[in-house]
KOLMAR-354004 format. One record per residue (C-alpha): residue number from 0; x, y, z. Coordinates in nm, 2 decimals, always signed. Each point is the difference from the previous one (the first is absolute). Last residue first. Layout:
R:NUM:X:Y:Z;
...
! end
This chain:
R:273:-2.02:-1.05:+0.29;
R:272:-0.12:+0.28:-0.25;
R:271:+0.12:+0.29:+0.24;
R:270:+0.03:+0.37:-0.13;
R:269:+0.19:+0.10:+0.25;
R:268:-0.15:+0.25:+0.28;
R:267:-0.18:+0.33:-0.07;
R:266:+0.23:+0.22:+0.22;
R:265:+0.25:-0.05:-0.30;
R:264:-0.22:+0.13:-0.26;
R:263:-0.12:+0.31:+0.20;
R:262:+0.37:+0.07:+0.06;
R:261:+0.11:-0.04:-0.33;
R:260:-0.24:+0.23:-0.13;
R:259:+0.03:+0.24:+0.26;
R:258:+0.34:+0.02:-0.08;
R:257:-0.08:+0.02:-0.39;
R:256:-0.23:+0.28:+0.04;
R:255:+0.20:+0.25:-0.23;
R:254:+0.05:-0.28:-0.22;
R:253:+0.39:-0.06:-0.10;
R:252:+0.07:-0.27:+0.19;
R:251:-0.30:-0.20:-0.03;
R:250:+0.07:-0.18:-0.29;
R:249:+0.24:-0.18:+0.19;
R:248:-0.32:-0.19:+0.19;
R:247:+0.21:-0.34:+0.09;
R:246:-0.22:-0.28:+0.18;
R:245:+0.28:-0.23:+0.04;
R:244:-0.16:-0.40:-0.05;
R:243:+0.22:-0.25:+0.13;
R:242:+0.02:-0.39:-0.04;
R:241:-0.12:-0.01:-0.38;
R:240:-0.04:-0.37:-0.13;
R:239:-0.21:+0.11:-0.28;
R:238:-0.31:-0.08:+0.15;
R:237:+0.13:+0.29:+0.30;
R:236:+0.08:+0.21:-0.29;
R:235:-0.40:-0.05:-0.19;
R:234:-0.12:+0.04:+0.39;
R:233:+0.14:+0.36:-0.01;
R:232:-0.12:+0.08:-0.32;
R:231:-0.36:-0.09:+0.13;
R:230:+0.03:+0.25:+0.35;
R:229:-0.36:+0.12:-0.11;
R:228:+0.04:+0.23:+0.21;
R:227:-0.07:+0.25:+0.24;
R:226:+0.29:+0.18:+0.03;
R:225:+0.09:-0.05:-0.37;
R:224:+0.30:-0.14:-0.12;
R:223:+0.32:+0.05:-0.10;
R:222:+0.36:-0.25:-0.09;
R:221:+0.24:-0.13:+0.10;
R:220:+0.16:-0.40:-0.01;
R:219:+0.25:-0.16:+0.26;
R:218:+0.04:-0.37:-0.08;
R:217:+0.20:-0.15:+0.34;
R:216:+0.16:-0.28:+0.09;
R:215:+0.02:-0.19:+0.31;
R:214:+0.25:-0.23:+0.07;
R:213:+0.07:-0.35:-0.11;
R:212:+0.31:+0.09:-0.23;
R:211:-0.01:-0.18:-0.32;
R:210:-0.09:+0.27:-0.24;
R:209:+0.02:-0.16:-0.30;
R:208:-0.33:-0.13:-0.06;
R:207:-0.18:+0.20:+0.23;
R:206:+0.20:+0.32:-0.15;
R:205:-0.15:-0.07:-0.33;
R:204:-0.35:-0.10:+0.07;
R:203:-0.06:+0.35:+0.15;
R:202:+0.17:+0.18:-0.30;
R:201:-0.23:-0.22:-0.19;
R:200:-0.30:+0.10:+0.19;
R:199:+0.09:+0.38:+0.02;
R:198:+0.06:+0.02:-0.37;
R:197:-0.43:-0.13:+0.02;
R:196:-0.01:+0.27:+0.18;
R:195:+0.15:+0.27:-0.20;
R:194:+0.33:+0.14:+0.11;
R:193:+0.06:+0.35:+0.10;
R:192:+0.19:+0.20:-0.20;
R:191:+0.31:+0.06:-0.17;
R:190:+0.00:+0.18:-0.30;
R:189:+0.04:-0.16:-0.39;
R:188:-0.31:+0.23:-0.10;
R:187:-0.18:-0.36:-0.02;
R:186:+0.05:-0.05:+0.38;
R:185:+0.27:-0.15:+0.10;
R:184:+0.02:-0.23:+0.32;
R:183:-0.04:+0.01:+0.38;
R:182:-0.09:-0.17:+0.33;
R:181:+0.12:+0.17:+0.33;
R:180:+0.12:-0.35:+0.15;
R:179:+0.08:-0.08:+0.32;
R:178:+0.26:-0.20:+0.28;
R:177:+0.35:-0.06:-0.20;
R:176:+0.24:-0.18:-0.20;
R:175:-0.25:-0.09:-0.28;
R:174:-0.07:+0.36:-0.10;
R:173:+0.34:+0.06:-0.10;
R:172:-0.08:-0.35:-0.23;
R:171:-0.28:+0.22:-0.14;
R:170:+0.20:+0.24:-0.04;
R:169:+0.27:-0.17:-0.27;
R:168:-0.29:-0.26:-0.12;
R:167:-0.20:+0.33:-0.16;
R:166:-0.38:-0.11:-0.02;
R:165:-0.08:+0.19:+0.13;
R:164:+0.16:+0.30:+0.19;
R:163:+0.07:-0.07:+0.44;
R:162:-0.05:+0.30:+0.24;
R:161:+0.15:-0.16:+0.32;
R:160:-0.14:-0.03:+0.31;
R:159:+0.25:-0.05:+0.31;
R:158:-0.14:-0.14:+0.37;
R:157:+0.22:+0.14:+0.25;
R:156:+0.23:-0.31:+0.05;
R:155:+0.00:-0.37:+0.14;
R:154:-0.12:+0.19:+0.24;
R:153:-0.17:+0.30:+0.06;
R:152:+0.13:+0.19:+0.30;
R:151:+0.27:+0.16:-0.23;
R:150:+0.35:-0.03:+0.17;
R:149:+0.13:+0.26:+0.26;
R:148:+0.24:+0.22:-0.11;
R:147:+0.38:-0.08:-0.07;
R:146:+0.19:+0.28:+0.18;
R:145:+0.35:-0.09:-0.13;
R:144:+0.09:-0.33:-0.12;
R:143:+0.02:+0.03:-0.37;
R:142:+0.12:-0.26:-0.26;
R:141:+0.07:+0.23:-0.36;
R:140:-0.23:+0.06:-0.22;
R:139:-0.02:+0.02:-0.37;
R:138:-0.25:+0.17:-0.23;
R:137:-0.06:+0.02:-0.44;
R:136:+0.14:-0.30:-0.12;
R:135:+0.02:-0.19:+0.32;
R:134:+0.12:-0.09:+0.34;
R:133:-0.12:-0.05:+0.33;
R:132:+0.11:-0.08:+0.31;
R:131:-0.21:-0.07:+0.33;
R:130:+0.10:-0.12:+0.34;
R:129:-0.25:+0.14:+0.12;
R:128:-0.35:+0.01:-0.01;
R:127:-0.30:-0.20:-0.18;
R:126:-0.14:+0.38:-0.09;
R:125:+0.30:+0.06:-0.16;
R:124:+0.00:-0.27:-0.26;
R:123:-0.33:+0.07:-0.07;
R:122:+0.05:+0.37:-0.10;
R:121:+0.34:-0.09:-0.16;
R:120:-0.12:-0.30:-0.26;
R:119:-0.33:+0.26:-0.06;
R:118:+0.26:+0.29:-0.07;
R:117:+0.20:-0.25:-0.25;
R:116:-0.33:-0.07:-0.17;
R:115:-0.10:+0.35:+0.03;
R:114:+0.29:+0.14:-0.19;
R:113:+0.00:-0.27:-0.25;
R:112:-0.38:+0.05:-0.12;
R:111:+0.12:+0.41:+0.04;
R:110:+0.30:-0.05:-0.26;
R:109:-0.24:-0.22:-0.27;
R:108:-0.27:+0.30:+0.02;
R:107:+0.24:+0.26:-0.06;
R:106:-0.16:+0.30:+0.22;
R:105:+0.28:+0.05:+0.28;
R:104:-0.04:+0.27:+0.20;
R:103:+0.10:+0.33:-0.04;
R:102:-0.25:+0.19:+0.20;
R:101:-0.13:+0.15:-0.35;
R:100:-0.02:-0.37:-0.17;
R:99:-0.17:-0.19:+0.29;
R:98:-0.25:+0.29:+0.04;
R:97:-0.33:-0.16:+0.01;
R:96:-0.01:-0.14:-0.37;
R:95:+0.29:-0.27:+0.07;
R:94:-0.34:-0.20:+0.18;
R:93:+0.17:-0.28:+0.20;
R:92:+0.19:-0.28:-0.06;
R:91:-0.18:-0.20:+0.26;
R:90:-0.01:-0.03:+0.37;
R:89:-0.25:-0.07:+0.27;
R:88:+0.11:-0.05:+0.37;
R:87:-0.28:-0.08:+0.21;
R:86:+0.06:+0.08:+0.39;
R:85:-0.26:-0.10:+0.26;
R:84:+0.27:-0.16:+0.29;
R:83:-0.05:+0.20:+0.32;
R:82:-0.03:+0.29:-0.15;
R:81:+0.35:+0.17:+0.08;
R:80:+0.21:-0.30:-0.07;
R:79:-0.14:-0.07:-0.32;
R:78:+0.05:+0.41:-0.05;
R:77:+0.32:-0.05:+0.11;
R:76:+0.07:-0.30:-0.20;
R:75:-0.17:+0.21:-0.29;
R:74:+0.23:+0.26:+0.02;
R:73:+0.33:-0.13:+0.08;
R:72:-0.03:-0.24:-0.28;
R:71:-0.11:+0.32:-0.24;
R:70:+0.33:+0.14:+0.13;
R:69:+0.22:-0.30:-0.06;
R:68:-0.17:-0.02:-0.36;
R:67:+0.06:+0.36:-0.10;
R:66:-0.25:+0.08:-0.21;
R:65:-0.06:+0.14:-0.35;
R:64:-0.04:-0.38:-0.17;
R:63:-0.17:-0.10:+0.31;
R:62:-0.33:+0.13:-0.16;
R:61:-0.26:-0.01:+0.31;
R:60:-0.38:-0.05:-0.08;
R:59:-0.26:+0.00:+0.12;
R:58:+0.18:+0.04:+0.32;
R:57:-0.13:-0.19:+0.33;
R:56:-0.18:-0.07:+0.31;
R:55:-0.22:-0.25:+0.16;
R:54:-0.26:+0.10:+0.21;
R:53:+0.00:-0.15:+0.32;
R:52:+0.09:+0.24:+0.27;
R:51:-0.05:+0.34:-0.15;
R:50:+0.12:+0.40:+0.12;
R:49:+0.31:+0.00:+0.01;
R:48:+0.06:-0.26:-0.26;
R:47:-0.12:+0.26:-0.22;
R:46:+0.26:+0.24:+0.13;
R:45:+0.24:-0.26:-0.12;
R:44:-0.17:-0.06:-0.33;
R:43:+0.01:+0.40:-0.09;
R:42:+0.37:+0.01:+0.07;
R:41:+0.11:-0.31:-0.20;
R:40:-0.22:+0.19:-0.33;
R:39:+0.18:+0.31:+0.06;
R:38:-0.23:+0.29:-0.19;
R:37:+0.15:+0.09:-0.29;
R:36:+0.33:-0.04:-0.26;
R:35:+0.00:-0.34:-0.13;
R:34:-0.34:-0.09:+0.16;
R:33:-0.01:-0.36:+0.16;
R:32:-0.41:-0.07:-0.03;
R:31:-0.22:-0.05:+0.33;
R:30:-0.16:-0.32:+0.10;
R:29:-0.27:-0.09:+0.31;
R:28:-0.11:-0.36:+0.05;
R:27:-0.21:-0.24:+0.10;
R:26:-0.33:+0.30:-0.04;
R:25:-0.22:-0.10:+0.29;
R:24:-0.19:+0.35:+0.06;
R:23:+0.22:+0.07:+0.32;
R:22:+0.30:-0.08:-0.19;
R:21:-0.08:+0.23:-0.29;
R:20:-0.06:+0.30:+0.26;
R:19:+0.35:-0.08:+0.14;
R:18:+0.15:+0.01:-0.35;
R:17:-0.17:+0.32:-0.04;
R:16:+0.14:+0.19:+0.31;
R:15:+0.36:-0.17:-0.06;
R:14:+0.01:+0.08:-0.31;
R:13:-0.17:+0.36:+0.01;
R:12:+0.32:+0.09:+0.24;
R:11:+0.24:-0.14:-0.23;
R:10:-0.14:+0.23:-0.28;
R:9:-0.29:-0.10:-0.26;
R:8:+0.03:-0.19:-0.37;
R:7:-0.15:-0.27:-0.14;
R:6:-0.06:-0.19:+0.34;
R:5:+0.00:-0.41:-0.11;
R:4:-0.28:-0.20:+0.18;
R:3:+0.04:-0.34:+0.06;
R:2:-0.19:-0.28:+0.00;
R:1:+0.05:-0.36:+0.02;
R:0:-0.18:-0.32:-0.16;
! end
């Protein structure tokens, strides 16, 4: 079992202080979420890499449905680049609740499942260099030989998580052609959430089965604990199959001593079970 730690909220110069404090107290890895409209999530990691050498570092998570793929490719190669080969790239659908709809963005769930699928096909195909062509439903590109940048460190790729909804075969399958799962289902209100763990057990033994690819593969779960323990829900996800545990306090972003909250919590260490 991993952990990270996932900031709630907190500038580019809080990322990098905090993300250095979480790799002093063992944390695996340090996360921030992609706002539509907010503080630069691609900023924030490179000034993190600033300031850590091991740490890996990531979004939690990044919708490609509202970005441009080459750009996103440009980002986390040269953030790749820039760490020395810690980037995480997590994407999902996203949250249409913060701002999709008054930035414009596309909120049809079907539209955005084939916006990122085409993005994902761009994003990797990019990173692997040039030549590359590409086209789809929703992008196309054209061969393109001037200033190609440098290729991720990470090879065969930067490692890709994917949120995948069970037991739906369509994104499940998505799920199949990468590195991680974000595990989730619907709850009784008919909302996505996270998935149980006995859903995590049969999401695990679905990719094992059909997977194919002898690579490593993660199952990336959140969650809170105490400082001080006991870290039991934590060992329940690593029985589970669990790979990663994110330590995510968002209900701290509206307390008046949320900062210190975070901080505290981070400076603690990962609630370890292993």
């Amino acid at each position: 079992m991993k952990y990270g730690f996932v900031l709630p909220y907190g500038d580019a110069r809080t990322t990098a202080d905090l993300a250095a404090r979480a790799e002093r107290a063992g944390w695996d890895g340090f996360f921030v979420w992609e706002a539509t409209w907010g503080v630069d999530a691609w900023v924030s990691l490179a000034a993190a890499a600033m300031t850590t050498s091991t740490i890996r570092l990531g979004t939690m998570l990044t919708p490609p449905s509202r970005m441009r793929p080459w750009k996103l490719a440009s980002e986390t190669a040269t953030l790749d680049n820039l760490s020395g080969g810690r980037v995480i790239l997590t994407v999902g659908l996203g949250a249409t609740d913060t701002g999709f709809a008054q930035f414009g963005e596309q909120t049809d769930r079907k539209v955005r499942a084939e916006l990122m699928d085409e993005a994902l096909d761009i994003v990797t195909g990019l990173w692997r260099g040039q030549p590359f062509a590409y086209s789809g439903k929703h992008y196309s590109v054209e061969e393109c030989t001037f200033s190609n940048p440098p290729p991720p460190v990470q090879r065969p790729r930067i490692p890709i998580w994917v949120v995948g909804l069970w037991p739906r075969r369509k994104s499940m399958d998505r799920v199949l052609r990468y590195d991680g799962i974000i595990p989730s289902s619907f709850g009784a209100d008919g909302q996505a959430r996270q998935a149980t763990p006995d859903e995590v057990r049969a999401m695990r033994a679905f990719v094992a089965e059909r997977r194919g690819v002898d690579a490593p593969f993660d199952i990336v779960v959140e969650g809170t604990t105490a400082a001080t323990g006991p870290f039991d829900v934590v060992r329940e996800w690593a029985d589970a199959g669990a790979t990663w545990f994110n330590e995510a306090m968002w209900e701290t972003m509206d307390a008046p001593d949320g900062l210190e909250q975070v901080t505290a919590r981070i400076d603690a260490g990962p609630p370890r079970v292993d």
